[in-house]
C-alpha positions as CSV (number, residue, x, y, z in Angstrom):
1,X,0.0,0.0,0.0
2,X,1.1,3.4,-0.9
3,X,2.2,6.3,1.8
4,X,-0.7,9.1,1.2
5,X,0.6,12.8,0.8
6,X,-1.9,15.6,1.4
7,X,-0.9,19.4,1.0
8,X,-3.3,21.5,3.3
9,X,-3.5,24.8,5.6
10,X,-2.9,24.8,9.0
11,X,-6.0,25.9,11.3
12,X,-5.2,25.4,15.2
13,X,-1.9,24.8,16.7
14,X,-3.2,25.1,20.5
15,X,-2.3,21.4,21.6
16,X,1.0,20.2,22.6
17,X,3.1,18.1,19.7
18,X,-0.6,18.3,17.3
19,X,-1.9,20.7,14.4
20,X,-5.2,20.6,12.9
21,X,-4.5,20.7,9.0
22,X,-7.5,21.6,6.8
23,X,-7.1,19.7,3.3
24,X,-9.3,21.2,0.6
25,X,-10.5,18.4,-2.4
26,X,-11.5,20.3,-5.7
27,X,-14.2,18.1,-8.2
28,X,-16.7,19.1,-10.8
29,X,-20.5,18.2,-10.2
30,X,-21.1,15.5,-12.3
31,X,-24.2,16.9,-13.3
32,X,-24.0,21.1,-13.2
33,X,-20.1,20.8,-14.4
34,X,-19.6,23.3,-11.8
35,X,-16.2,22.9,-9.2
36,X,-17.3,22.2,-5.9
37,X,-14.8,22.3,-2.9
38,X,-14.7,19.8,-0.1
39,X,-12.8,20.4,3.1
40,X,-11.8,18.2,5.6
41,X,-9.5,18.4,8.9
42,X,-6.8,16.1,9.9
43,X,-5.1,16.2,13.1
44,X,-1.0,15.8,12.6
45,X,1.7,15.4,15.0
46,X,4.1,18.2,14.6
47,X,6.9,17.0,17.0
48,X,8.7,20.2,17.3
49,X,6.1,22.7,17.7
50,X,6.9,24.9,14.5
51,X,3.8,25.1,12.8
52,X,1.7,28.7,12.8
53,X,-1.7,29.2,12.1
54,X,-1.9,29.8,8.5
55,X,1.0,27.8,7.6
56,X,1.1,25.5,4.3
57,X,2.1,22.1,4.9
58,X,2.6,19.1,3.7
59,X,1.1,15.6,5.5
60,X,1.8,11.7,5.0
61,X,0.1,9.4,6.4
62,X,1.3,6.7,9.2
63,X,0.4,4.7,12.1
64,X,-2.0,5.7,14.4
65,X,-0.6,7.6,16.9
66,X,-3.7,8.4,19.3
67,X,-7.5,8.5,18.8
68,X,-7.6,10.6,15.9
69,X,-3.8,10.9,14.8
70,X,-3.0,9.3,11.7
71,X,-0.9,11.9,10.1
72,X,2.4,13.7,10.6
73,X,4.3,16.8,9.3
74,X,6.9,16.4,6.0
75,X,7.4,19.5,5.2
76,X,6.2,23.3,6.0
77,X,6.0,25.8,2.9
C-alpha cells in the first residue's frame, strides 16, 4: 500500500506536539459541471512545535498515533 501525501492549511496549533490541518479536495458536479470544494481536517503530530496558524504544509500518512492521529508533518511551505 502506498504512503498518502496531502498538502493543506494549518488551522489550530493550540495542543502540545498536534496541528489541525485543513485539506481542501476540488471536483466538478457530475451533473452542473460546476467545481465544488470539499474540506476536511486532519489532526497531525508536529513533533517540534513549528507550525503557525496559516502555515502551508505538507502531510503523510502513518500509524495511528492516538484516537484521531493518523498523520504527521513532511514539510512546512
Amino acid at each position: 500500500m502506498a504512503i498518502k501525501h496531502q498538502i493543506g492549511t494549518v488551522v489550530s496549533n493550540k495542543m502540545n506536539k498536534t496541528v489541525i490541518v485543513k485539506v481542501a479536495n476540488r471536483y466538478p458536479h457530475l451533473l452542473y459541471s460546476k467545481t465544488i470544494i470539499k474540506n476536511k481536517k486532519y489532526f497531525v503530530h508536529d513533533e517540534f512545535n513549528k507550525c503557525d496558524i496559516g502555515d502551508k504544509v505538507v502531510i503523510k500518512e502513518c500509524r495511528p498515533l492516538s484516537k484521531k492521529k493518523r498523520w504527521e508533518l513532511v514539510k512546512i511551505f
